[in-house]
NUMARPA-558578 format. One record per residue (C-alpha): residue number from 1; chain; x negated, z negated, y negated. Coordinates in nm, 4 decimals, always signed. Each point is the difference from the previous one (the first is absolute). Example, Ala and Ser with C-alpha at 12.3 -4.5 7.8 and 13.67 -1.06 7.14 Angstrom:
<sites>
[site 1 A [-1.2300 -0.7800 +0.4500]]
[site 2 A [-0.1370 +0.0660 -0.3440]]
</sites>
This chain:
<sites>
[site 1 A [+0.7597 -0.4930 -1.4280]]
[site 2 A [-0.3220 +0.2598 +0.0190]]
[site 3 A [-0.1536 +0.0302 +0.3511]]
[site 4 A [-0.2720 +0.2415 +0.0717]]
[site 5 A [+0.0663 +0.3945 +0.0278]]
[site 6 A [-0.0868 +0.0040 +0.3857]]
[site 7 A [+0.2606 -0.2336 +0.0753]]
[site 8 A [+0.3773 +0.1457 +0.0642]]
[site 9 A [+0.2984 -0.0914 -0.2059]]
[site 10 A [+0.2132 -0.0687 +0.3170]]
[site 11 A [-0.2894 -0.2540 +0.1460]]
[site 12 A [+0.0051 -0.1968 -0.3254]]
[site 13 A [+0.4102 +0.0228 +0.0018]]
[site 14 A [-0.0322 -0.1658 +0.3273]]
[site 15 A [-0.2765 -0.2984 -0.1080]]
[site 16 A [+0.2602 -0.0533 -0.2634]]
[site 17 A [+0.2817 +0.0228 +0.2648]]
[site 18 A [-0.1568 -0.2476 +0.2053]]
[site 19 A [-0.1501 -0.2687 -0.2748]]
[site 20 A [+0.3264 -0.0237 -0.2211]]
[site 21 A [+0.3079 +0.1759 +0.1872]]
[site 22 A [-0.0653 -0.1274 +0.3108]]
[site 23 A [-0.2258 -0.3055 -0.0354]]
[site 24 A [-0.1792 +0.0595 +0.3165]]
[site 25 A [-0.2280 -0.2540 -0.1072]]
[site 26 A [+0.2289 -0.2465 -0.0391]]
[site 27 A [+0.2363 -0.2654 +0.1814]]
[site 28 A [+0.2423 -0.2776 -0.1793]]
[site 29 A [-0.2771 -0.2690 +0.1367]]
[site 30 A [-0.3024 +0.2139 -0.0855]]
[site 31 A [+0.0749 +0.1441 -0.3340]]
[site 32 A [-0.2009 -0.0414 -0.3056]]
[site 33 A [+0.1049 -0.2708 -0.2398]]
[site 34 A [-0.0231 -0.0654 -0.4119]]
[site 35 A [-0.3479 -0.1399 -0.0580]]
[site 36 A [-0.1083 +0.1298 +0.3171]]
[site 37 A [-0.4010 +0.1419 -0.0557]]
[site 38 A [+0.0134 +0.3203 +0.2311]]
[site 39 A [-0.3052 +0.1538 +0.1731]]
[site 40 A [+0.0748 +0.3576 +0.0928]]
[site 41 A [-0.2305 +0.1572 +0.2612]]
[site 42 A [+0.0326 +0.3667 +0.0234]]
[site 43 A [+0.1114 -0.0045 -0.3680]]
[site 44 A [+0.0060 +0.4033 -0.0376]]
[site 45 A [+0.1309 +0.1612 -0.3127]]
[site 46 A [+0.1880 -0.3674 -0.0540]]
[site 47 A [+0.3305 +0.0478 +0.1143]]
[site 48 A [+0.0079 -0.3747 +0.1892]]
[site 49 A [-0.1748 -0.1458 -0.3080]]
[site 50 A [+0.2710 +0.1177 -0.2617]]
[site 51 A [+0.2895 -0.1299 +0.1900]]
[site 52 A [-0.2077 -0.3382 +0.0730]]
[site 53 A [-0.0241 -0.0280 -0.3721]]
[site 54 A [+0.3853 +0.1344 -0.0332]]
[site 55 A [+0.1075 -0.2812 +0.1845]]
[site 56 A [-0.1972 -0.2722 -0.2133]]
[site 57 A [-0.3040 -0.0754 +0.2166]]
[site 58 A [-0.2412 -0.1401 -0.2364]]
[site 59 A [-0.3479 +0.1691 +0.0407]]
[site 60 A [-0.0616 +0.2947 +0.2471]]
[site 61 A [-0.3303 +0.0596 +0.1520]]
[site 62 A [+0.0548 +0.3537 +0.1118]]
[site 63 A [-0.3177 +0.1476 +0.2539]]
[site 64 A [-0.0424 +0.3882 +0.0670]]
[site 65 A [-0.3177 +0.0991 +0.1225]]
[site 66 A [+0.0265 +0.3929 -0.0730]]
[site 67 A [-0.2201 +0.0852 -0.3129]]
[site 68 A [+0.2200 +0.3354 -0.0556]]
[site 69 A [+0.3457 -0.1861 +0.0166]]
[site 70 A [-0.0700 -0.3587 -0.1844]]
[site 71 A [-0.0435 +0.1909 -0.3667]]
[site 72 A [+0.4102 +0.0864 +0.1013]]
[site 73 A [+0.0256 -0.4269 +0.0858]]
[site 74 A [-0.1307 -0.0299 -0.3580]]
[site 75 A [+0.1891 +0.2027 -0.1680]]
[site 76 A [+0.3309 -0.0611 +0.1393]]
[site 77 A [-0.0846 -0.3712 -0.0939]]
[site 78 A [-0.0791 +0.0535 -0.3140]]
[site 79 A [+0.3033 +0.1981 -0.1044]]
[site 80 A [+0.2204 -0.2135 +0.1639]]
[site 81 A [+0.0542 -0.2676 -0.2743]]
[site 82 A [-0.1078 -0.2348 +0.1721]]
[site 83 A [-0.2541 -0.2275 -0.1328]]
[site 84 A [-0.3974 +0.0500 +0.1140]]
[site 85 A [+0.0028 -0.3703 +0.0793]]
[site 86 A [+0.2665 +0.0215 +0.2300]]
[site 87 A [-0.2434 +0.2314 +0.2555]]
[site 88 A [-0.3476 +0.0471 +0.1186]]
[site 89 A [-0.0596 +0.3089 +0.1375]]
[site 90 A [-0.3029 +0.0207 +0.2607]]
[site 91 A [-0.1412 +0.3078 +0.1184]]
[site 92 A [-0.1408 -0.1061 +0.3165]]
[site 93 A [+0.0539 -0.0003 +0.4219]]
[site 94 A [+0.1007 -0.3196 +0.1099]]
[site 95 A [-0.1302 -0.1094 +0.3349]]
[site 96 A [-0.1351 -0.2868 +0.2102]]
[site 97 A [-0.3063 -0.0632 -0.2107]]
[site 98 A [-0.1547 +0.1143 -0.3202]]
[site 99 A [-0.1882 +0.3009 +0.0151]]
[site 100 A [-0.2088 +0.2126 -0.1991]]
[site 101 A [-0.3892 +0.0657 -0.0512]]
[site 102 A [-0.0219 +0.2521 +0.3180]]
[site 103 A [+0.2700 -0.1780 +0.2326]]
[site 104 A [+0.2971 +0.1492 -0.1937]]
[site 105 A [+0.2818 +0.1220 +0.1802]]
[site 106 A [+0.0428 +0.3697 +0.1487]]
[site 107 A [+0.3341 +0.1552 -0.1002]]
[site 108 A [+0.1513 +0.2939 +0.1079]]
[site 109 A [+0.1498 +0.1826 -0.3571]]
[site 110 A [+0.2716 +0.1830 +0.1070]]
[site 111 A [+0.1448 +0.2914 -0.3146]]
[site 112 A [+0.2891 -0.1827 -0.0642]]
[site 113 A [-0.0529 -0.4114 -0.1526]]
[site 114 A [+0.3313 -0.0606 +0.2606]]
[site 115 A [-0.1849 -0.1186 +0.2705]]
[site 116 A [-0.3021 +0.1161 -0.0577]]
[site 117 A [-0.2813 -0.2922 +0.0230]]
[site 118 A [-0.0548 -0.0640 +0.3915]]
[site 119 A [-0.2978 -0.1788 +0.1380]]
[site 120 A [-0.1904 +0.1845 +0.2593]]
[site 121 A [-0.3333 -0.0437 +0.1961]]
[site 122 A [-0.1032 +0.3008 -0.0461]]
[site 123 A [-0.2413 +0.2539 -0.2613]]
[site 124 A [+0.3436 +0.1989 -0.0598]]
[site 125 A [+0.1002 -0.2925 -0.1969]]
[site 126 A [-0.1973 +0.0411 -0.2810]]
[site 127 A [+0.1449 -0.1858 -0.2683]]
[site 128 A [-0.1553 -0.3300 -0.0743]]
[site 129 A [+0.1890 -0.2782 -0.1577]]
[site 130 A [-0.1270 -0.3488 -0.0790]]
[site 131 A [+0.2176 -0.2510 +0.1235]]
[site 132 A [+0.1346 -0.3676 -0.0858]]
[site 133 A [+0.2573 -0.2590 +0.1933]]
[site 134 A [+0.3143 -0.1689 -0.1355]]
[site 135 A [-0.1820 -0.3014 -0.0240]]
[site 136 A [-0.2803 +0.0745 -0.2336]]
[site 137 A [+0.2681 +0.1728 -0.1564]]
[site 138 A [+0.1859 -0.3417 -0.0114]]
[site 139 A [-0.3001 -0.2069 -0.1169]]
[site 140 A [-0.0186 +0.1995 -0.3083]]
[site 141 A [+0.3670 +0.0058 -0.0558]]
[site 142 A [+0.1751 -0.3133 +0.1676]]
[site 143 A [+0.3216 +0.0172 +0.1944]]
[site 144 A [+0.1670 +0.2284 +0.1402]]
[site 145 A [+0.3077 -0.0206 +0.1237]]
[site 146 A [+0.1218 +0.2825 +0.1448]]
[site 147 A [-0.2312 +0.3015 +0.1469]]
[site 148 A [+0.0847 +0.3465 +0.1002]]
[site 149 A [-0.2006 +0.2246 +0.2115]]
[site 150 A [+0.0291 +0.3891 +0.0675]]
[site 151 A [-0.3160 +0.1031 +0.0729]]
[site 152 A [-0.0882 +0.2253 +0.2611]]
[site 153 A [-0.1155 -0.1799 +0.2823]]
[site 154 A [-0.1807 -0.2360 -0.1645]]
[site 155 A [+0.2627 -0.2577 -0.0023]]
[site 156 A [-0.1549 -0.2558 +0.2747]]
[site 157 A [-0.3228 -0.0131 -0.1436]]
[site 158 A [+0.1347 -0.0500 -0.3206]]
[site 159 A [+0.1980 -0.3159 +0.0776]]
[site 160 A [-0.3172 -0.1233 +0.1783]]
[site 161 A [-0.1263 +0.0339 -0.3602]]
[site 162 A [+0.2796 -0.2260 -0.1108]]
[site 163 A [-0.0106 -0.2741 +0.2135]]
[site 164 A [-0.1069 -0.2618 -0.2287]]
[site 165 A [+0.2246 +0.1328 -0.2528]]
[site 166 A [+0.3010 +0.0217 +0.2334]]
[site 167 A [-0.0821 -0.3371 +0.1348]]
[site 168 A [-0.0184 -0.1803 -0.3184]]
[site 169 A [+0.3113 +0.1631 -0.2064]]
[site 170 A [+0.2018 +0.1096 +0.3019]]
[site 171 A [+0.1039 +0.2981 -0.1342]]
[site 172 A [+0.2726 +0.2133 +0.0743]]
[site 173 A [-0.0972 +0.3339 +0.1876]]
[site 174 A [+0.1158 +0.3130 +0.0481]]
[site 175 A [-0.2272 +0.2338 +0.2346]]
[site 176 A [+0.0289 +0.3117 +0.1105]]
[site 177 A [-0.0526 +0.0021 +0.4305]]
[site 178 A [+0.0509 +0.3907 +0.0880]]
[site 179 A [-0.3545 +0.1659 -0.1124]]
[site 180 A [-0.1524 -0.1372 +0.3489]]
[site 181 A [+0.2351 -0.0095 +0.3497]]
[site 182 A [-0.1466 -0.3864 +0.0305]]
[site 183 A [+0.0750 -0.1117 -0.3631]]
[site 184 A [+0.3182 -0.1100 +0.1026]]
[site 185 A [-0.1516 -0.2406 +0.2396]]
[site 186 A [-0.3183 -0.0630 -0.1628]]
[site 187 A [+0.1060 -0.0963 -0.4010]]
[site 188 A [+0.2445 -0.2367 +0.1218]]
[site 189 A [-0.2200 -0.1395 +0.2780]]
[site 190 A [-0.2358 -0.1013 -0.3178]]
[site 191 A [+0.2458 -0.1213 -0.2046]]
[site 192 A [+0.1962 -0.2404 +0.2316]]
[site 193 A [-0.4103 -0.0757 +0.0790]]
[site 194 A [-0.0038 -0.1859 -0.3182]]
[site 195 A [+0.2379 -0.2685 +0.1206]]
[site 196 A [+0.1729 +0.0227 -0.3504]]
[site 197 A [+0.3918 +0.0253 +0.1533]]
[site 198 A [+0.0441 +0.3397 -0.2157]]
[site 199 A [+0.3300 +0.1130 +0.1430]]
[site 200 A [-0.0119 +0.3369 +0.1100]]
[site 201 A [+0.2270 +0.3149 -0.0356]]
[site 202 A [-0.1163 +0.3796 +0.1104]]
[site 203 A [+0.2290 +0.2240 -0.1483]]
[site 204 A [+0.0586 +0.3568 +0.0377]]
[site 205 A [-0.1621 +0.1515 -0.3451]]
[site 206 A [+0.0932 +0.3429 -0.1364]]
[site 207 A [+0.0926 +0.2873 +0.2260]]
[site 208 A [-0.1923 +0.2767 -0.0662]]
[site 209 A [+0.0085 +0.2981 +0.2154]]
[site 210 A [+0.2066 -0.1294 +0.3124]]
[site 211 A [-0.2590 -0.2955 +0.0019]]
[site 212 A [+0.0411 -0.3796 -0.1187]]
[site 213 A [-0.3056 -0.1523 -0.1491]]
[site 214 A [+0.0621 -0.3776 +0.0659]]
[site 215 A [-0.1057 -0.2082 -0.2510]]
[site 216 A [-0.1011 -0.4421 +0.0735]]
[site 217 A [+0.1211 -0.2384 -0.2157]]
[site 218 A [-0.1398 -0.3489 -0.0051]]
[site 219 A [+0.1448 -0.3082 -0.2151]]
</sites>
């Protein structure tokens, strides 16, 4: 796989590490299935997206909002062998609402793509990305069936974004809770919300520098 020059070789090791090695993303109840159609939020250079389609999901809607990183998401895709039908890359923010036309989003662009797309208040974050939900994503594209989400912070407002979606597929989830100190209480809060009986797992994640980065896991 390419990834951009400002990214190190050791932080891309460890998104592999932590996508196929040790499937941090993944339980035996919430795993993805054949046929499954896959949305991945935080899609990056691809990494989740190639090992969804390794492991026979169907279609792949794979969603990085970072104009400098998604040409990467494109080409990785395209070299991969895999079939252009089999994914729809979007080069977009997801969030709560659609936005655009002067209420886009205000990102924070950090000189690595690891990480680097954080929503702020204020002018420092001067990056503006349009933005779209998982539903609108789901009216153009149907089901989905299993979603992933790595993005930054933005992970509640994202599944706000999904609740029609979530609520009429019942999707299986796998959300990061770490990049706030009240995700943890907050994402599953919403989620058990729904009334949908999703069980519910938290797991540790990946260790990364002494730290665990616990991952929730809803099926």
């Amino acid at each position: 796989m390419i990834y951009p020059p400002t990214d190190k070789q050791k932080h891309i090791a460890e998104i592999y590490q932590e996508i196929f090695i040790e499937r941090s993303y993944f339980t035996p109840r919430c795993d993805i299935r054949p046929g499954d159609v896959v949305l991945d939020a935080g899609a990056h250079i691809g990494t989740f997206t190639l090992y969804a389609l390794i492991h026979s999901a169907e279609h792949v809607i794979a969603v990085e909002p970072n104009s400098n990183t998604f040409p990467y998401l494109l080409r990785n895709l395209a070299e991969s062998g895999f079939p252009s039908s089999s994914y729809t890359p979007v080069c977009s923010a997801l969030w709560s609402s659609v936005l655009g036309r002067g209420r886009r989003l205000r990102f924070l662009r950090g000189r690595s793509s690891i990480g680097s797309h954080v929503v702020g208040p204020t002018s420092s974050y001067n990056c503006y990305v349009n933005a779209t939900t998982i539903d609108a994503l789901s009216e153009a594209h149907g089901r989905i069936d299993f979603i992933k989400i790595d993005t930054e912070g933005c992970e509640l407002q994202i599944l706000h974004g999904a609740e029609s979606t979530i609520r009429k597929y019942r999707p299986r989830l796998a959300d990061c809770v770490y990049h706030h100190h009240t995700d943890h209480l907050l994402i599953p809060d919403f989620i058990n919300s729904l009334g949908l009986d999703y069980h519910q797992e938290i797991t540790d994640g990946m260790l990364l520098a002494g730290r665990y980065y616990p991952i929730g896991h809803w099926s």
